[in-house]
C-alpha positions in Angstrom: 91.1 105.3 136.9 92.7 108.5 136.0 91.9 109.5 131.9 95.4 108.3 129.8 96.7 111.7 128.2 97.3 111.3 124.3 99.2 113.6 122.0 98.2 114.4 118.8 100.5 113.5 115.6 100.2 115.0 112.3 102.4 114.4 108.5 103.5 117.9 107.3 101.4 117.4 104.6 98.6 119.2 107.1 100.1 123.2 105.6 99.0 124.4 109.1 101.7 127.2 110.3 104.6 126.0 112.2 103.5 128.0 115.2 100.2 126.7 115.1 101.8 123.0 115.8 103.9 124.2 118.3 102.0 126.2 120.1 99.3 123.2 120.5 102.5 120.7 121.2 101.2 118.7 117.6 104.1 116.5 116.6 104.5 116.6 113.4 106.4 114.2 110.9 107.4 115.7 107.6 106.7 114.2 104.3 109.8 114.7 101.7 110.0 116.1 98.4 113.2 116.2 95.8 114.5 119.0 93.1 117.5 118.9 91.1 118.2 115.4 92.3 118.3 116.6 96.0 116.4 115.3 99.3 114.6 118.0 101.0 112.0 117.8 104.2 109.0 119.1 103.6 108.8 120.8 107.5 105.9 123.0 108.8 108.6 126.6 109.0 110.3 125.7 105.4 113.8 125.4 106.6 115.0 123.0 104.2 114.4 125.3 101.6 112.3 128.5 101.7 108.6 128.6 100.2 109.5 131.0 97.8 112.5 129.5 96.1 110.4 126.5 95.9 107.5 127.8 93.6 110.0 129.8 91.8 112.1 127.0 90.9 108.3 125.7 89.7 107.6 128.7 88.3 111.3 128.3 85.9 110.4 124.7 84.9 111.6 122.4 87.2 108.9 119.7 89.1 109.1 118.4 92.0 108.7 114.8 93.3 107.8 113.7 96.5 108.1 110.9 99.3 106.0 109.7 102.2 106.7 109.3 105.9 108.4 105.9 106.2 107.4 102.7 108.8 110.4 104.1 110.3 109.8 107.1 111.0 106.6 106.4 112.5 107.7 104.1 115.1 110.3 106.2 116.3 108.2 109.4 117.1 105.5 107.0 118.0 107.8 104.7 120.0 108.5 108.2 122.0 105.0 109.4 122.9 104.2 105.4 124.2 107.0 105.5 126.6 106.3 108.9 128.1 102.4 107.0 129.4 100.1 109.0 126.4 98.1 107.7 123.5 98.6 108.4 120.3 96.1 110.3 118.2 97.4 110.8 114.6 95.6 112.8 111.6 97.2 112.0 108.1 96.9 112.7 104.3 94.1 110.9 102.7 95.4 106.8 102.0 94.7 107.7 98.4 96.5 110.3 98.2 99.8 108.9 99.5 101.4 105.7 101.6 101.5 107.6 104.5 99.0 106.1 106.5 99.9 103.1 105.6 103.4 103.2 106.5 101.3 104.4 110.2 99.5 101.1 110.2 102.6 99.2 109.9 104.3 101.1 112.9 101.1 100.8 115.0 100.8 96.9 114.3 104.3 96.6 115.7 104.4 99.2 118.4 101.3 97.7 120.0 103.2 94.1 120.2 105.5 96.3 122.5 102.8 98.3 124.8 99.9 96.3 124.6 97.8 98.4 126.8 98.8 101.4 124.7 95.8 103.2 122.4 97.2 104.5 119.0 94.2 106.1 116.4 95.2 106.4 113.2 92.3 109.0 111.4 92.3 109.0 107.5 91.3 112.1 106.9 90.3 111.5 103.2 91.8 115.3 102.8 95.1 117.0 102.3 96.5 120.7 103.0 94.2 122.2 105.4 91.5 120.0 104.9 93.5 117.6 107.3 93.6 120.8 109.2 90.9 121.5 109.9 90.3 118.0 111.5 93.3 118.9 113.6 92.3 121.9 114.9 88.7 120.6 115.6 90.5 117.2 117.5 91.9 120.5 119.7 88.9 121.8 120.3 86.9 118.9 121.9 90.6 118.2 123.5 90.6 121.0 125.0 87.1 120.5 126.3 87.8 117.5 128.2 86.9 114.8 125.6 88.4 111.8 125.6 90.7 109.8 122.4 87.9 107.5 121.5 85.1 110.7 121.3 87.0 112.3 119.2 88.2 109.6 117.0 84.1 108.8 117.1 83.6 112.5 116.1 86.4 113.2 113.3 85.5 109.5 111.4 81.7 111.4 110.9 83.3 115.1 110.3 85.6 114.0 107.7 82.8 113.3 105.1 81.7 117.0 105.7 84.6 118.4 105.1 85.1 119.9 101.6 88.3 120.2 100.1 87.9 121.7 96.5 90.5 123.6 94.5 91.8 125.2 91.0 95.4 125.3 89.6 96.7 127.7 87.7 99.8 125.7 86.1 98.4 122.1 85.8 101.5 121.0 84.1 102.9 119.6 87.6 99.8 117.4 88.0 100.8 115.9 84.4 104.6 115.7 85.8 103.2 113.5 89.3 101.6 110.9 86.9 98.1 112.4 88.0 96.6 113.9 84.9 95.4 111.0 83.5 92.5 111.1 85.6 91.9 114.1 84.2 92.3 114.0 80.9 88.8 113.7 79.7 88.4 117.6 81.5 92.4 118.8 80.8 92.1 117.9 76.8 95.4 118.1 75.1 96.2 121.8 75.0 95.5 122.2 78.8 93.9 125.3 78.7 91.3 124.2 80.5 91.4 125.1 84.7 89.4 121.9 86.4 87.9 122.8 89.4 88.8 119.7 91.6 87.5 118.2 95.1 88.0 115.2 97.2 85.3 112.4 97.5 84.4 110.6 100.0 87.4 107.6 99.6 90.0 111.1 99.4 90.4 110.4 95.7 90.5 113.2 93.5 87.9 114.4 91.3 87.1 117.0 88.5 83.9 118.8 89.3 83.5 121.4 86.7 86.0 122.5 83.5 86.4 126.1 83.4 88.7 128.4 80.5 90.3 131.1 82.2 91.7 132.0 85.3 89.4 134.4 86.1 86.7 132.3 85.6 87.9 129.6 87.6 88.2 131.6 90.6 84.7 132.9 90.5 83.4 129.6 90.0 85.7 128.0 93.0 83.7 131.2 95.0 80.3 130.4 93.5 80.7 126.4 95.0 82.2 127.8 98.2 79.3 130.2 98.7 76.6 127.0 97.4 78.5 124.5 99.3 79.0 126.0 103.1 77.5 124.6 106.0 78.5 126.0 109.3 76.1 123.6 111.2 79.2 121.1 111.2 81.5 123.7 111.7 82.0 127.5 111.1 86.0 128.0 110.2 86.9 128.3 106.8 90.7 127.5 106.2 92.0 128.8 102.5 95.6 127.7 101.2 97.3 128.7 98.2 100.3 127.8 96.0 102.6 131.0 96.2 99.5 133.4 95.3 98.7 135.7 98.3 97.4 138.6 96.4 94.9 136.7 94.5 94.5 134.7 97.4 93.1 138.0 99.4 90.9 139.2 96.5 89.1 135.7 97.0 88.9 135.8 100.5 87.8 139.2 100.6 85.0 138.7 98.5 84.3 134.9 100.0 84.4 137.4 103.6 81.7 139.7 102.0 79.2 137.0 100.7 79.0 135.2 103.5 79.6 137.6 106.0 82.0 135.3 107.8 85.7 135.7 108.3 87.9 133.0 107.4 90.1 131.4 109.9 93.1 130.5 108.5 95.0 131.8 105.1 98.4 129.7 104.8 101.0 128.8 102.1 100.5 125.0 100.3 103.7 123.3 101.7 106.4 121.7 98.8 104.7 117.7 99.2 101.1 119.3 98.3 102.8 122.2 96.2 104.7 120.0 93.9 101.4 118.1 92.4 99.2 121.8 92.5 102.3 124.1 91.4 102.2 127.6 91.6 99.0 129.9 91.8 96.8 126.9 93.4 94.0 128.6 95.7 91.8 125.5 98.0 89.0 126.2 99.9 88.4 123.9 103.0 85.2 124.0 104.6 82.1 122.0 105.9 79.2 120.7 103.6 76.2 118.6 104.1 78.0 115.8 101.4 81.2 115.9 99.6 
């Protein structure tokens, strides 16, 4: 029986570049987010409204909220790969970060009433930004090599618990704004000076690792954890995102480049859904560890 071909679907959420998904024919379902009281899509090229106006508008006091994919949604785009004959392979944003994959579920459940001898995989990548990315573009790579949906799904449900996604903000008055400070307050303390250093665990919930003063600081101890933390047995590419902060951005990756003697693979601007909780001058690191 001739192997089922299976497209892989992704929430916007992801931050890869827009050509990226289009040149590897990743359909991708954007995530919403809202300022001044309007609707915006939060798509892979910006179009809705460009990057830049979005962390300036930040930047000059405004916060952003933000919206997942709906049940909707899903079963459309989904409802479109079924009926062309391919599976359906689908990467999202961490369940505890968002309703995303849940809304997913739903339109799975219901789709596979419809085409019953249809496979749709539904990975929880317990990440966000280019943490999920990196999953993606590793789900490409043993694509590419012949591997079938239920390898890789096999494959990416072990990866995800390497994959590290730890970050600093700069401005951590839009994590207040989202209604997610309080998990933070114990680090943040009431004058929020203090710049957390923050990773996923291993149910994609959000945690403070280590309180930092400073800017400076906190950028040197993000490097210090990337250095201490990196395990390319699971896999070499380091992905980096940032929050509207390229030149500080480079300085780290420069210096992360000349520690470890490794080039990173992908540097890329944190999209408006991620953006609005991190805010301007966020800088994540995304990598592989031996545990989260």
């Amino acid at each position: 029986m001739k192997k089922r071909d299976f497209v892989i679907v992704a929430d916007s959420s992801c931050d890869l570049p827009c050509e990226y998904a289009e040149k590897h024919n990743i359909t991708i379902l954007p995530l919403k987010f809202y300022l001044g009281g309007k609707e915006y899509l939060n798509t892979l090229d910006f179009a809705s409204m460009p990057i830049e106006e979005f962390y300036n508008r930040l930047r000059e006091g405004e916060h952003a909220k933000t919206a997942q994919v709906n049940v909707g949604e899903f079963y459309q785009a989904f409802k479109h790969i079924l009926k062309e004959g391919k599976d359906i392979l689908a990467i999202l944003l961490s369940a505890n970060m968002s309703g995303t994959f849940n809304s997913a579920n739903i339109a799975k459940q219901q789709l596979l009433e419809e085409f019953p001898n249809s496979k749709i995989i539904l990975i929880n990548s317990i990440s966000g930004s280019l943490g999920t990315g990196l999953l993606i573009d590793e789900a490409l790579r043993l694509k590419n090599e012949g591997k079938n949906i239920f390898e890789i799904e096999e494959h990416l449900n072990k990866l995800k618990y390497h994959v590290m996604c730890i970050f600093t903000h700069d401005d951590l008055s839009h994590l207040q704004a989202g209604g997610r400070i309080g998990k933070f307050s114990f680090w943040l303390g009431t004058a929020l000076r203090i710049k957390p250093i923050i990773s996923a665990d291993d149910n994609g919930e959000l945690k403070p690792r280590h309180k930092v003063l400073g800017r400076k600081r906190s950028l040197k101890v993000l490097l210090d954890r990337v250095i201490e933390l990196y395990d390319s047995s699971y896999c070499e590419k380091i992905f980096i995102s940032h929050g509207d902060a390229l030149e500080e951005t480079l300085e780290f990756v420069s210096e992360l480049e000349r520690r470890l003697n490794q080039k990173v693979y992908m540097i890329h601007q944190i999209g408006p859904v991620i953006g609005a909780h991190g805010g301007p001058g966020t800088i994540a690191a995304f990598f592989t560890a031996k545990a989260r």
